[in-house]
SETOR-111304 format. One record per atom (N, C-alpha, C): x negated, y, z negated. Coordinates in steps of 0.2 Angstrom, whole numbers, plus 5000, padded with zeros to 4 digits. Layout:
BEGIN
XYZ ...
//
This chain:
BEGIN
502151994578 502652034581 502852014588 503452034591 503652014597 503152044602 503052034610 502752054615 503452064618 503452144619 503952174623 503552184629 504152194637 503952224644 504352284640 503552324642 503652424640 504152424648 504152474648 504652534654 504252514659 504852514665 504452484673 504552534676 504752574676 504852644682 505752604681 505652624691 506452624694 506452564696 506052504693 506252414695 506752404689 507452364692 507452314687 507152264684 507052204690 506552164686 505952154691 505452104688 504752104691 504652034692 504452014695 504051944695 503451924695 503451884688 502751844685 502451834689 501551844692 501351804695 500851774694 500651804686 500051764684 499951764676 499851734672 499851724664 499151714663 498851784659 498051784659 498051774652 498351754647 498151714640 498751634637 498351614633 498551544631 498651564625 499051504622 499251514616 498551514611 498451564606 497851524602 497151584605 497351634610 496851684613 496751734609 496051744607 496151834601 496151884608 496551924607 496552004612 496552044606 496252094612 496352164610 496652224613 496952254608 497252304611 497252334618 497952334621 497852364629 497352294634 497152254632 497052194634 497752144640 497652134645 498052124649 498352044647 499052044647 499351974645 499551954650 500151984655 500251964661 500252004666 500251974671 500252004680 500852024684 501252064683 501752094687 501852114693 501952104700 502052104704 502552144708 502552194713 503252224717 502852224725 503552234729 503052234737 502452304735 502652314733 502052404733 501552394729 501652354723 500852374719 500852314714 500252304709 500352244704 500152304696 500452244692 500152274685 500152224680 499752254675 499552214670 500152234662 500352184659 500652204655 500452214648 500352254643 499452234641 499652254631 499152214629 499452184621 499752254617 499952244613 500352324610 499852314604 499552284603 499252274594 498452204598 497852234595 497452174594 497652124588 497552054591 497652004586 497651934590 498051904589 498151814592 498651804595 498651794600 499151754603 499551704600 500251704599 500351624596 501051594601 501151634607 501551604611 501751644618 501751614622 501851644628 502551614632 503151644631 504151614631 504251604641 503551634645 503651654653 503451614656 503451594661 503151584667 502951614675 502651574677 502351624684 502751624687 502951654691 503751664693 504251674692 504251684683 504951704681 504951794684 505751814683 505651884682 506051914677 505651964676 505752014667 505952084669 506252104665 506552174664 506252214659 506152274656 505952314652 506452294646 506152294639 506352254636 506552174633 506052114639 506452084638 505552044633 505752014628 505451974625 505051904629 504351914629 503851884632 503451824628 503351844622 502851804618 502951824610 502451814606 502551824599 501651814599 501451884596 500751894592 500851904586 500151874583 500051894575 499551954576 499652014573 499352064572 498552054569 498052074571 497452074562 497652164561 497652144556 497952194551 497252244550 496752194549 496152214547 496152284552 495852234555 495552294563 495952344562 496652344564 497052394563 496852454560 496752424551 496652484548 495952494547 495352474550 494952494548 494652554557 495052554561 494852564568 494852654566 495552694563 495152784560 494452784556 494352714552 493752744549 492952724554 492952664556 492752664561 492452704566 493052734570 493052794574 492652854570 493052864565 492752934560 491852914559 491852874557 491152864557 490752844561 490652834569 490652844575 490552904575 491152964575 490953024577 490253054572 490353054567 489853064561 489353054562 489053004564 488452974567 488152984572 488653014577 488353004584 487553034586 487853094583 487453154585 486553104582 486653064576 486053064571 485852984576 486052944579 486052894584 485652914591 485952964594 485652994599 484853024597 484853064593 484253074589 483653034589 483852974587 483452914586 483152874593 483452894598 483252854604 482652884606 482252854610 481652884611 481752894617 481452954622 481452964630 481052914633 481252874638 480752814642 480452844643 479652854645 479152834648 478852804654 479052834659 478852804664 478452834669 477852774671 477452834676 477652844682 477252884685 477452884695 477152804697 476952784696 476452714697 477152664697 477152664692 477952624689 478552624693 478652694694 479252704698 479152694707 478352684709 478552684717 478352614717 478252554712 477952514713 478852444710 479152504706 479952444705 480152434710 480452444714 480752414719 480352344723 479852344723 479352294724 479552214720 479852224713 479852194710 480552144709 480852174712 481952184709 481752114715 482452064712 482552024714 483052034720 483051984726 483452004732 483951974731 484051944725 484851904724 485251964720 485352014724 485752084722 486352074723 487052084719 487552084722 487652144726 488252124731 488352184738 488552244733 488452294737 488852354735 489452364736 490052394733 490552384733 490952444737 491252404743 491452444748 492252474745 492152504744 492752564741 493452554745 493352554751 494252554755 494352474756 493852424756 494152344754 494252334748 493952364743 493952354735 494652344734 494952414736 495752444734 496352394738 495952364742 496452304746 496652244743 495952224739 495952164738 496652124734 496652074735 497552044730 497152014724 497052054720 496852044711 497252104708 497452074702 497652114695 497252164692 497652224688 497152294688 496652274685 496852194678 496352174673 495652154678 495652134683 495252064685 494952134691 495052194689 494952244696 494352284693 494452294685 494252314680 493452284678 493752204680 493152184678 492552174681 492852164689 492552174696 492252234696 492252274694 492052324694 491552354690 491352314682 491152324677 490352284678 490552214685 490052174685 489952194691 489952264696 489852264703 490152224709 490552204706 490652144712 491152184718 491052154725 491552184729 492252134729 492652154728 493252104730 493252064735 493152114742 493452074747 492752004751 492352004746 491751954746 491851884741 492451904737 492651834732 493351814736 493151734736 493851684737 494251664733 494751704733 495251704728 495551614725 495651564721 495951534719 496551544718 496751584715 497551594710 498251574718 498751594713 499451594717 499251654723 499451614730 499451684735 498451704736 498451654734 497551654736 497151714730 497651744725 497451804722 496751794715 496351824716 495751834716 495951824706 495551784702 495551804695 494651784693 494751804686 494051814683 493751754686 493851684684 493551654684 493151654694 493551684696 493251664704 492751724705 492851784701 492351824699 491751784695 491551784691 491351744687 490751704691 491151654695 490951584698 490451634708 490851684708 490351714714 489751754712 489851784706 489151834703 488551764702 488851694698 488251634698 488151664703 488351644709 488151614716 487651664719 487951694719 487351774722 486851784715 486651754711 486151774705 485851704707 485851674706 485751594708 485251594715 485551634721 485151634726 485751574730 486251554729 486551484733 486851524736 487251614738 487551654743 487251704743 487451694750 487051754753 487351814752 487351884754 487551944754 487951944758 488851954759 489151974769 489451904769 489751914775 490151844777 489851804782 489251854785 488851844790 489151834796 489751874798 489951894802 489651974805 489651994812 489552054813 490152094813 490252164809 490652204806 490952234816 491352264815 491952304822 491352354821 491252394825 491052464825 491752494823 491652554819 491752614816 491752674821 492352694822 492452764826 492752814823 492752874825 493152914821 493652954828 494252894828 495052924833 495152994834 495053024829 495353104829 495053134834 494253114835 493953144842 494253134848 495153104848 494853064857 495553114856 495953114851 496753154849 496853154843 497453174843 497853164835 498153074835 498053074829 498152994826 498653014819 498752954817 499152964813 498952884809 498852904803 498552844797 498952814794 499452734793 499852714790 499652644786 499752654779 499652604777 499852534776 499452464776 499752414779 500052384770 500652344774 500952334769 500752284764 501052254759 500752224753 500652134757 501252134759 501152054763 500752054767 500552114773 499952114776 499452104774 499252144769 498852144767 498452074761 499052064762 498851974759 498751914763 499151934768 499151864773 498551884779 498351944780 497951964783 497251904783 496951914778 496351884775 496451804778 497051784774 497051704777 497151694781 497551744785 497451704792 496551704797 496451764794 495551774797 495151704794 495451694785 494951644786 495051574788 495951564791 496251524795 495751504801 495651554806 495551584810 494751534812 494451564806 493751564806 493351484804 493751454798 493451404797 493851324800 494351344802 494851294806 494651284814 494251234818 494051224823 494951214828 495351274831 496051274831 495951234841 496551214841 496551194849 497351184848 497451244855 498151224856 498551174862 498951154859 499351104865 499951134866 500151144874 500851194878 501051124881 501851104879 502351074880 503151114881 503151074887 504051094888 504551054889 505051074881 505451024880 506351034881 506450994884 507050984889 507651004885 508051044881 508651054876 509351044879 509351044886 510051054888 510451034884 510550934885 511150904882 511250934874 510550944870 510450944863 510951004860 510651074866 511051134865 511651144866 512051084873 512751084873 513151054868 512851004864 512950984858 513051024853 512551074851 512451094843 513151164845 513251174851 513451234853 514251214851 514251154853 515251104851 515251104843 514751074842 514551064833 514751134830 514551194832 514551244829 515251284830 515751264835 516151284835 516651254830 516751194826 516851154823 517151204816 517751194816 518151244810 517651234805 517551164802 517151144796 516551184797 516151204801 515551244802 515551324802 516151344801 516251414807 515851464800 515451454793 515451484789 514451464791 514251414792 513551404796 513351434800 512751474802 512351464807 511851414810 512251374815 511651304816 511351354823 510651364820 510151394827 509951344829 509551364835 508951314838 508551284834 508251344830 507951324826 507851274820 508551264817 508751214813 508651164817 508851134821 508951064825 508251044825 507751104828 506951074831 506851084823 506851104816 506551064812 506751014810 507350984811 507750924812 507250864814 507050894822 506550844827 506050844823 505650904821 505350894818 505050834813 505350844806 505450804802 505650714801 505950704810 506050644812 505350624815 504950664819 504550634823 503750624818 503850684813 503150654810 503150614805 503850574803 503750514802 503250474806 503350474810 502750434813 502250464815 501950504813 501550554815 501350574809 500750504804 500550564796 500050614798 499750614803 499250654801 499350714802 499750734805 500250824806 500450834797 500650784795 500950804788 500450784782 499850834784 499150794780 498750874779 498450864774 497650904772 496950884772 496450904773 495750894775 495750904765 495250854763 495150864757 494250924757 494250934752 493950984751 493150964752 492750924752 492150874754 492350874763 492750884764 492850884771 492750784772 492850744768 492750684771 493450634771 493950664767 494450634767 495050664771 495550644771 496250674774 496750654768 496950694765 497750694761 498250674764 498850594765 499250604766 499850634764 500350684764 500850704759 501450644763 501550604756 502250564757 503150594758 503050664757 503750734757 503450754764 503850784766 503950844771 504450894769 504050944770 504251014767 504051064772 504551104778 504251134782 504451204783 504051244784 504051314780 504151344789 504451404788 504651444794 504451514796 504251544798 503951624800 504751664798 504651714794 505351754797 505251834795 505351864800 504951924802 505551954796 505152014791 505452064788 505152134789 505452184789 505152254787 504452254786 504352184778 503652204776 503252174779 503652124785 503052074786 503252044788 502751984789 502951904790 502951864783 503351834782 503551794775 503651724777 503251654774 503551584777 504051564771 504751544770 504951524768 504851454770 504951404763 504951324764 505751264765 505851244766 506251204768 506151134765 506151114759 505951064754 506251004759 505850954757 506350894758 506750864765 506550894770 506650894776 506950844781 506750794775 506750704781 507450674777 507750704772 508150674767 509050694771 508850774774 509350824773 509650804781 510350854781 510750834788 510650904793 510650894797 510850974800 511051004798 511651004795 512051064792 511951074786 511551034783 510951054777 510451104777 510051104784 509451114786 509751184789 510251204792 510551244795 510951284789 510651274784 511451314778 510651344774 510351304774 509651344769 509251354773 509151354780 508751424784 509151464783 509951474784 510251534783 510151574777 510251534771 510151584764 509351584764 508851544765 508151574763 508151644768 508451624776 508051704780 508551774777 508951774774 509251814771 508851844766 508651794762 508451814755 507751864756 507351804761 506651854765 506951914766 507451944770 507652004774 507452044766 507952034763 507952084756 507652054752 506952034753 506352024749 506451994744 506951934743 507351894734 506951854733 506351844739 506251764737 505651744730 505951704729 505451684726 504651634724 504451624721 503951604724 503851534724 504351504721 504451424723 504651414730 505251454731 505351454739 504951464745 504151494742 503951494747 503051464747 503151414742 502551374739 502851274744 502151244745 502351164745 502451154752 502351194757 502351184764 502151144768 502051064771 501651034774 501651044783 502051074784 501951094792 502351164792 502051194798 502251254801 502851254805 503251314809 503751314811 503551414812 503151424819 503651494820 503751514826 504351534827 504851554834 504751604834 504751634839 504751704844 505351694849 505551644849 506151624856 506651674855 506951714850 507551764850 507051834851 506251844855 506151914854 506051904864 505651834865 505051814872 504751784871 504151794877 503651754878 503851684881 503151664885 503251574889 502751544884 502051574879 501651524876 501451584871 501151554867 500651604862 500251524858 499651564854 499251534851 499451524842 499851504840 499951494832 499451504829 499351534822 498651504816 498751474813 498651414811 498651364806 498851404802 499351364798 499251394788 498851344785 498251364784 497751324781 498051304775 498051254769 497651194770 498251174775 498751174777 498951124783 498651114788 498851064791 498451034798 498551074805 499151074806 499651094811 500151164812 500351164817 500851234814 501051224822 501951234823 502351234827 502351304832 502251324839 502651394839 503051394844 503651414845 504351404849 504351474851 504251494861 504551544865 504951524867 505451584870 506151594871 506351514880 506851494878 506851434881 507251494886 507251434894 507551474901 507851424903 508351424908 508751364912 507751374919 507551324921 507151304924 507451244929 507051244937 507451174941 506851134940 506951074937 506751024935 506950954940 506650924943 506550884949 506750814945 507150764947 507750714943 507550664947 507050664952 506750604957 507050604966 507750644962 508150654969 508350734971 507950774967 508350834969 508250874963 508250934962 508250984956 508751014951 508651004946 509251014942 509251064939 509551114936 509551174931 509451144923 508951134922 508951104914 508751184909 508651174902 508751234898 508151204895 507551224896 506851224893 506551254887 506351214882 506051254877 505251264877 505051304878 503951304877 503851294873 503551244870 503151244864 502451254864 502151264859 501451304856 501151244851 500851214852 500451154844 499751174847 499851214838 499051224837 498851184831 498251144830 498051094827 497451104825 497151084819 496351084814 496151024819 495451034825 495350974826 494850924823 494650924816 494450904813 494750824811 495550854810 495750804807 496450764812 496350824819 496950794826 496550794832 496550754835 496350744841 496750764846 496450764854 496750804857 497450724862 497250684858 497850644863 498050604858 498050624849 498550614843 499150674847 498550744849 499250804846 499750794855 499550784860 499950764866 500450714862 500250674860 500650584859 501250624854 501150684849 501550714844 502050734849 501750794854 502050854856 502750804862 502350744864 502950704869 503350674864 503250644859 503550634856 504150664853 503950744851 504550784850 504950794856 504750794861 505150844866 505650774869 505450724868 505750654868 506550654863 506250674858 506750684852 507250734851 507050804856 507450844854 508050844861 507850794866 508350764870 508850724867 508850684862 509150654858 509950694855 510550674855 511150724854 511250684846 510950614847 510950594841 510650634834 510250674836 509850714830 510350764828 511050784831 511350824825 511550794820 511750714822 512250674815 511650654813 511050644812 510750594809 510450634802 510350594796 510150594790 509450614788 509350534791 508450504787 508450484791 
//
């Protein structure tokens, strides 16, 4: 029989974000086959008949509409018709089942003496208001649940860091094993109750919050972060892009600032791989990625959302300025997809159109690096002979220094501020 998507409410369509069976899988009825995702909530799509998998036509990322044909199962026919008599004979028995069990037996001796006995490799208790937060599917919430586990204590693997069985699985070893401890080992905020000081008002934090939250904490926490403040000189660059932009052939473009500085970007860390690198997971190597791909902050209703910018070293300005425009759109009204926002090896986020002279960036972990640009100012800049009105940009480089050293990330940051003087960087390519 085909696998139909039943009725979505009031979505048209839904985006894949996770495929919980293979070809060749037996399920059972109401058994979850895929992960469906909206800004507000996730769902499981779940088999219409026990039997076998024999195909699955989607993938993670596609999006489906009510109705639309997803896979093909073979039925067991058996089960099917054997599950009223089954049942019926189930009720029949029950009463005579019950009957049969014997009341345990236990003395006072027993009972004040168990506790004594129980292993201290307990999992944690499941904290109710993190449970409901966690980024897992209803199936893998079900199962959390069935085996105690608290969510917000497993690290998630999946797409968007999202929590699946197997990382369930692979945390309950860990804590029965005795190799994890209970907590993060962190000291918890203290706990107040607002209402007593006045009226509060409680607002739920959004889906992307609530996702990106976590990684930046654990950005935060296991990234030894150091930032480097540089201020880079834009004048000639901006009278430049400001002509460029008035250019009939352009007048359909937005060339921001922004565009140009990941321009500089992508030119500078050519020579500069360790900004465009990951720490491997033994902590003793470094990855260098031979692509450059750099992904941008862009503030939405729901959030912050990093769109990626593929291929960065290959493309022109007016490349790089034509697909900031359509990805920050696509963010605003929430299109994007999740190719466009996977494959990132450097960061990129501006404040410069809100303020501020500096702030602290978080790494997007596994990256090494991450950009941040406040609002540039006309400053008097001393020329050897006297002061000049130049047009300033601040920069923000924050860096893993596991894998950057504090006069790699200088030699970078002069290097770009070097580069974004250059007028050459609007025509140039590669």
């Amino acid at each position: 029989m085909d696998i139909i998507i039943p009725a979505l409410g009031d979505f048209d369509s839904i985006e894949v974000i996770e495929i919980l069976v293979v070809k060749g899988d037996i399920v059972k009825k109401e058994d979850g086959l895929i992960t469906l995702e909206t800004d507000k909530a996730s769902m499981d799509v779940p088999a219409p008949e026990s039997g076998k998998i024999e195909s699955i036509t989607i993938k993670e990322g596609d999006f489906v509409k009510q109705g639309d044909k997803i896979g093909k199962l073979t039925v067991n026919t058996e089960e099917k018709n054997n599950t009223k008599t089954v049942t019926k004979e189930t009720e029949d028995n029950k009463s005579e089942i019950v009957d049969k069990i014997p009341e345990p037996k236990v003395s006072n001796q027993e009972i004040t003496s168990k506790p004594n006995h129980q292993s201290n490799n307990k999992l944690p208790k499941i904290d109710e208001a993190s449970f409901s937060s966690a980024h897992a599917s209803p199936s893998v919430r079900k199962f959390a649940r069935e085996l105690g586990v608290n969510l917000i204590d497993v690290e998630g693997t999946g797409i968007k860091f999202r929590i699946l069985k197997d990382d369930i699985k692979a945390f309950v070893k860990s804590i029965l094993s005795g190799s994890r401890k209970e907590g993060h080992g962190l000291p918890k905020v203290a706990a107040y109750d607002y209402s007593k000081f006045g009226e509060i008002e409680t607002k739920q934090l959004t889906k992307i919050q609530q996702i990106s939250g976590p990684r930046l904490q654990a950005s935060w926490i296991n990234l030894p972060h150091v930032t480097q403040h540089d201020l880079a000189d834009i004048t000639d660059i901006e009278a430049a892009r400001i002509k460029l932009k008035s250019l009939k052939k352009n007048k359909n473009i937005k060339i921001s600032p922004l565009a140009y500085v990941i321009k500089a970007c992508a030119e500078v860390i050519k020579d500069f791989e360790r900004i465009n690198s990951s720490l491997s997971e033994d902590g003793k190597q470094i990855i260098i990625k031979k692509y450059i791909n750099i992904g941008f902050a862009a503030d939405t209703e729901n959030g912050l959302v990093v769109p990626v910018i593929k291929d960065v070293k290959n493309k022109s300005l007016i490349e790089i300025a034509s697909e900031l425009m359509t990805l920050s759109k696509q963010a605003r009204e929430g299109k994007l997809s999740l190719q466009n926002m996977e494959g990132a090896t450097f960061t990129i986020s501006s404040l410069g159109g809100i303020g501020g002279t500096a702030f602290t960036p978080i790494v997007n972990a596994p990256e090494v690096a991450i950009l941040g640009l406040s609002r540039s100012s006309i400053q008097p800049i001393w020329d050897g002979g006297e002061f000049q009105p130049r047009l300033m940009l601040p920069l923000s480089f924050s860096y893993d220094h596991r894998v950057i050293d504090g006069a790699y990330a200088v030699r970078f940051t002069t290097a770009l501020c070097n580069q974004l003087k250059d007028k050459k960087l609007l025509t140039k390519r590669n």
